[in-house]
PASEBA-1860 file (N, C-alpha, C; in nm, 3 decimals):
! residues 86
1> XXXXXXXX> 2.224/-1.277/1.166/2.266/-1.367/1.059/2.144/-1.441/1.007 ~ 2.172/-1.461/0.889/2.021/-1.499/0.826/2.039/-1.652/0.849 ~ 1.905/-1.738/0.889/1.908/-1.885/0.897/1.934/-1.967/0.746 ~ 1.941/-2.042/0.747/1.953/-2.116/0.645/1.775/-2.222/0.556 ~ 1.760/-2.161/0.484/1.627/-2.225/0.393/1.655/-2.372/0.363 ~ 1.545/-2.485/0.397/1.541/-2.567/0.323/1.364/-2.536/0.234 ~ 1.437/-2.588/0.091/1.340/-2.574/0.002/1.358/-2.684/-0.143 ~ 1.257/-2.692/-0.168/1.277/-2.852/-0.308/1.229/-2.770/-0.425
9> XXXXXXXX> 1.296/-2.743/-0.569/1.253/-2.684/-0.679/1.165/-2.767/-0.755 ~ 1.232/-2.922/-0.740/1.158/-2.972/-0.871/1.278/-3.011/-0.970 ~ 1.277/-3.111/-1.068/1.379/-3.138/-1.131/1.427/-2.964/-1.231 ~ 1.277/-2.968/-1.298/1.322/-2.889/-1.410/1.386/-2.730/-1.362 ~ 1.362/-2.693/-1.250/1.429/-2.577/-1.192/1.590/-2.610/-1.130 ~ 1.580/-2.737/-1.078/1.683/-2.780/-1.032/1.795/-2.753/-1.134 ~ 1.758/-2.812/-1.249/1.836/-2.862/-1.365/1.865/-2.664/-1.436 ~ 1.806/-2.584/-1.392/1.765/-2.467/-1.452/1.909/-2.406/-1.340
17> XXXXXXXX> 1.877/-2.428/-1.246/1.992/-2.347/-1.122/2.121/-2.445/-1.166 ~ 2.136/-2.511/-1.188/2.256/-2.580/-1.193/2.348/-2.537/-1.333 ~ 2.257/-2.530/-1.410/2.313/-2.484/-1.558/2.342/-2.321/-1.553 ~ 2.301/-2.255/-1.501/2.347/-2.099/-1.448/2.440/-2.108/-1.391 ~ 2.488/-2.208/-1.269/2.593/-2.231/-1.200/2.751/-2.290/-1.297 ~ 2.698/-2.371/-1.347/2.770/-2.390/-1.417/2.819/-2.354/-1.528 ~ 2.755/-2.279/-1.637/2.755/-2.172/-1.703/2.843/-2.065/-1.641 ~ 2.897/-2.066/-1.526/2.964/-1.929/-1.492/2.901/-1.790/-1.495
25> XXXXXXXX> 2.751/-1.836/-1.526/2.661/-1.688/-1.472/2.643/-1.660/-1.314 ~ 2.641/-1.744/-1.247/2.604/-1.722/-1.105/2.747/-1.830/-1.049 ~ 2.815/-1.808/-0.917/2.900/-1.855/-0.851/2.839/-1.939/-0.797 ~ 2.724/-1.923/-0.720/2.692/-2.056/-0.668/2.498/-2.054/-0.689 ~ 2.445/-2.156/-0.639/2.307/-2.155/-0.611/2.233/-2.082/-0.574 ~ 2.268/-2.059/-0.420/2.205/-1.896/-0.365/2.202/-1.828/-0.444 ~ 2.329/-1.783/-0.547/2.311/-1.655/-0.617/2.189/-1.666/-0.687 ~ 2.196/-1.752/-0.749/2.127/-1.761/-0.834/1.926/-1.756/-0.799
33> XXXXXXXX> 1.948/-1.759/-0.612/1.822/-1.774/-0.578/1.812/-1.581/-0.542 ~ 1.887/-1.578/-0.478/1.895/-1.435/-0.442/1.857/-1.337/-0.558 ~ 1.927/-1.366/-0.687/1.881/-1.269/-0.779/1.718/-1.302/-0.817 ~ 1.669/-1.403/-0.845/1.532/-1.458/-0.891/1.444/-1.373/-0.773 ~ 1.470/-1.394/-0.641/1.387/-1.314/-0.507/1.408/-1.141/-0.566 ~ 1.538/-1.110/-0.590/1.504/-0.981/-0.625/1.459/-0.937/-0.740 ~ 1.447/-0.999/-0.854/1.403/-0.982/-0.985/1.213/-0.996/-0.922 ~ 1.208/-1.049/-0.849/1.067/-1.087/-0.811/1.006/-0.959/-0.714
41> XXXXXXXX> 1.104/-0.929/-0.626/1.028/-0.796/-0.526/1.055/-0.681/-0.622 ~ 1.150/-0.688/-0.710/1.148/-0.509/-0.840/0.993/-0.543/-0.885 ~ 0.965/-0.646/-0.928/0.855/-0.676/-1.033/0.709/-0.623/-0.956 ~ 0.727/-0.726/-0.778/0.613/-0.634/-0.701/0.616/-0.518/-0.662 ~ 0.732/-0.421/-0.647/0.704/-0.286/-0.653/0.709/-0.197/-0.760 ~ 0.710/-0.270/-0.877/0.680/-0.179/-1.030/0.492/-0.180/-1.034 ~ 0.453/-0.323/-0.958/0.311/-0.381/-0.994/0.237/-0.274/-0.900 ~ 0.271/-0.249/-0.730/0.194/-0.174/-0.638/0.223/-0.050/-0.701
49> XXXXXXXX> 0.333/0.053/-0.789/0.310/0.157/-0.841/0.247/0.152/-0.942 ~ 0.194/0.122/-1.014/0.132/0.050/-1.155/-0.034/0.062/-1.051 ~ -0.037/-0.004/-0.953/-0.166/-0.013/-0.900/-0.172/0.135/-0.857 ~ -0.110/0.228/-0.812/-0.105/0.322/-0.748/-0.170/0.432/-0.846 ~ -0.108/0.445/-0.940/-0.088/0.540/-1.076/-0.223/0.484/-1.153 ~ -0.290/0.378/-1.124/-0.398/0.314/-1.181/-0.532/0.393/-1.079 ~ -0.519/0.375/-0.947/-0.606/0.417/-0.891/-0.587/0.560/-0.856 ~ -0.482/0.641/-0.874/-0.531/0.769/-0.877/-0.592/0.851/-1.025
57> XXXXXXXX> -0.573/0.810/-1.111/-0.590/0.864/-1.208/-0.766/0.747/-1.249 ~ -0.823/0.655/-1.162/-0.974/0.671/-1.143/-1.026/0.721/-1.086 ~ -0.942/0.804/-0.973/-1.002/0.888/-0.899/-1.044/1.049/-0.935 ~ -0.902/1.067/-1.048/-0.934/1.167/-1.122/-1.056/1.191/-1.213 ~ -1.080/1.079/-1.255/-1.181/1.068/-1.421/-1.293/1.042/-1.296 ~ -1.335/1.005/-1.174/-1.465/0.975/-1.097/-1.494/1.158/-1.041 ~ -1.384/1.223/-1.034/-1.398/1.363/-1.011/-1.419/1.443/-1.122 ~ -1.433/1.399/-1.217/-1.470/1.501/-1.359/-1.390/1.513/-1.427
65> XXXXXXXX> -1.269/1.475/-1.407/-1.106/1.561/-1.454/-1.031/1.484/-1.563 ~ -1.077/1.385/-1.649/-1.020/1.295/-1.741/-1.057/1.385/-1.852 ~ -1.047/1.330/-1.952/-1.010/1.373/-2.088/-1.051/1.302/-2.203 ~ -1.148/1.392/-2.289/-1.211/1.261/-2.353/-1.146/1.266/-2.488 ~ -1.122/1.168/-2.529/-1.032/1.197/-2.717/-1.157/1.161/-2.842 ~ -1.135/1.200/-2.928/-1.201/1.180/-3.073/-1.176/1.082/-3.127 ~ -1.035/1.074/-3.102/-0.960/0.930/-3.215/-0.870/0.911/-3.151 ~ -0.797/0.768/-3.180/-0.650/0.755/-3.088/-0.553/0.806/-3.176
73> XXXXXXXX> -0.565/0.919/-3.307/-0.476/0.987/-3.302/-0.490/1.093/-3.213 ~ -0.539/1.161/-3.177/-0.554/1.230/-3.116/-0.477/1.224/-2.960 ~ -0.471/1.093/-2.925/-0.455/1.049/-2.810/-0.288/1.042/-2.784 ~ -0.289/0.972/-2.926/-0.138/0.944/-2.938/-0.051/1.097/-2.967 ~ -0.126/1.198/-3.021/-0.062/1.339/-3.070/-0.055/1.414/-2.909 ~ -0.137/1.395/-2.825/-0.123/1.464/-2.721/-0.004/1.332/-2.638 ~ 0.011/1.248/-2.630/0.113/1.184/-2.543/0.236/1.194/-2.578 ~ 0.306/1.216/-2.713/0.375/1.239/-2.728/0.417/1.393/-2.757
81> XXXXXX> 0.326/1.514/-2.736/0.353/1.655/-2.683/0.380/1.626/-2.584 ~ 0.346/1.558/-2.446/0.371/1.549/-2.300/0.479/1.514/-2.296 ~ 0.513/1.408/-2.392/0.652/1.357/-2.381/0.818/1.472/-2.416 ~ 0.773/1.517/-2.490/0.863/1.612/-2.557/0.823/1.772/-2.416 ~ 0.755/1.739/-2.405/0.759/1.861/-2.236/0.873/1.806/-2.147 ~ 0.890/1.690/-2.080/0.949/1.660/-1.970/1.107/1.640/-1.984
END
């Protein structure tokens, strides 16, 4: 069973969770903390794949294997052929 958090927001968050609550978007407080924690860990695992997809593809262009363009039409004409592949 999970323990129970004590934690202090601050007026203007306070005033921010209470108006969600009351608003009838969230049932109670927690919810309203629970979704913010998970809106927050999607965000850090979009960021570590984002880092992921960042550092392999420098690893590619440090191995020879990138792609050099003329113009960013060019750039943009080949991304959207890739796109229309998948």
């Amino acid at each position: 069973m999970a323990r129970a958090k004590t934690f202090s927001l601050g007026d203007a968050y306070d005033g921010i969770l209470a108006d969600l609550v009351r608003n009838g978007r969230f049932g109670t407080e927690t919810e309203v903390v629970r979704a913010g924690i998970r809106m927050l860990a999607d965000y850090e695992m979009r960021m570590q794949s984002l880092r992921q997809a960042i550092s392999a593809a420098d690893t590619e262009i440090e191995a020879g294997l990138g792609m050099e363009y003329g113009s960013a039409e060019a750039i943009l004409s080949d991304v959207m052929n890739d796109d229309e592949e998948r």
